[in-house]
C-alpha positions as CSV (number, residue, x, y, z in Angstrom):
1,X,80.5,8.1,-112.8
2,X,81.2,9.4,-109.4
3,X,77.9,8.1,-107.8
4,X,76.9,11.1,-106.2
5,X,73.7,12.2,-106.5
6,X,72.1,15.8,-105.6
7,X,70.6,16.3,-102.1
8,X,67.2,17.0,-101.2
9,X,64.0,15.3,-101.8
10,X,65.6,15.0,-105.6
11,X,68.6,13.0,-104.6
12,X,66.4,11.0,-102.6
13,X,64.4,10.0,-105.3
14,X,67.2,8.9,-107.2
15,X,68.3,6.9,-104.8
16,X,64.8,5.7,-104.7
17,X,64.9,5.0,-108.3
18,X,67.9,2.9,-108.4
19,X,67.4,0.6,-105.9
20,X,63.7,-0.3,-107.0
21,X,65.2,-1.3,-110.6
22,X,65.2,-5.0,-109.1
23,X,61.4,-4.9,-108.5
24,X,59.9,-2.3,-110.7
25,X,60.4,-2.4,-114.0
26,X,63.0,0.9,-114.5
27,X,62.4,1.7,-111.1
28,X,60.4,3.8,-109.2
29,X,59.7,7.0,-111.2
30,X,61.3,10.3,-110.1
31,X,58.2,12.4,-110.0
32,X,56.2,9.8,-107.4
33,X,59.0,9.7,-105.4
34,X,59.4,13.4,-105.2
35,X,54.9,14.0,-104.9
36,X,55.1,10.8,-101.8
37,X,57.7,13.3,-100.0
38,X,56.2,16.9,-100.7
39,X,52.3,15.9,-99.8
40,X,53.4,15.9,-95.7
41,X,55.2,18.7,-96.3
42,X,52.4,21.1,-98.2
43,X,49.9,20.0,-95.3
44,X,52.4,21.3,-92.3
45,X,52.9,24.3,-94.8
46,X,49.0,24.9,-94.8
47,X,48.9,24.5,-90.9
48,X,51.6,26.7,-90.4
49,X,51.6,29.3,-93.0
50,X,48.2,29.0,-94.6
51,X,46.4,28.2,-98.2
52,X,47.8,31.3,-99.8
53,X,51.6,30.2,-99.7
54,X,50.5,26.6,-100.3
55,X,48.6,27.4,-103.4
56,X,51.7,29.2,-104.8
57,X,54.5,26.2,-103.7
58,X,51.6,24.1,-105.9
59,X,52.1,25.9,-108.8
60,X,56.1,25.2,-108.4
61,X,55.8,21.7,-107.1
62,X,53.2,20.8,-110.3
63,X,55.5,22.4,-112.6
64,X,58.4,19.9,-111.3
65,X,56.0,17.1,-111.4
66,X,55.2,17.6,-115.1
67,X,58.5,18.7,-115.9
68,X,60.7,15.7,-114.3
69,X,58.8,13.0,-116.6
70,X,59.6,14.6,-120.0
71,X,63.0,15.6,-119.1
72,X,63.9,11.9,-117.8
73,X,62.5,10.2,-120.8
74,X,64.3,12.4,-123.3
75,X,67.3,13.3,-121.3
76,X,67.9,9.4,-120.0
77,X,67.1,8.1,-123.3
78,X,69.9,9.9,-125.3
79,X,72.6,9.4,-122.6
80,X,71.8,5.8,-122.4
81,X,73.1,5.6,-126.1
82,X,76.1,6.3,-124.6
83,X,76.6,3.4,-122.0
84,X,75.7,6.1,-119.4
85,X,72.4,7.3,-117.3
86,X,72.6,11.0,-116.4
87,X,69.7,12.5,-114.3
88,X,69.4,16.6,-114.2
């Protein structure tokens, strides 16, 4: 494995991830990490741009949120079988 990881808010909760292992059980899930980040960044998107474009990067932003969990518990479990941990 190279050990890079994608950039953004999903690379950092990777990152995240993996170095909470030690303390939580599995580490920190992916899709706290990535709600903690976006929640400052939805309220300066309402100040500056207003409810209407909030409301639809919601309806993105949930989708990921519901999305990330499935994907890393069927995805991660399979490749584990393998000796490796991918993340999407």
């Amino acid at each position: 494995m190279s050990g890079m990881v994608t950039g953004g808010f999903s690379g950092i909760a990777i990152l995240v991830k993996e170095w909470t292992e030690g303390v939580v059980p599995g580490g920190i899930p992916l899709w706290i990490t990535n709600l903690s980040l976006n929640i400052p960044l939805f309220l300066i998107g309402m100040k500056l741009s207003g409810f209407q474009f909030v409301k639809r990067a919601l309806v993105g932003e949930i989708a990921l949120l519901i999305s990330v969990p499935l994907c890393e518990k069927y995805v991660c479990r399979h490749s584990q079988r393998n000796g490796r941990r991918i993340y999407f």
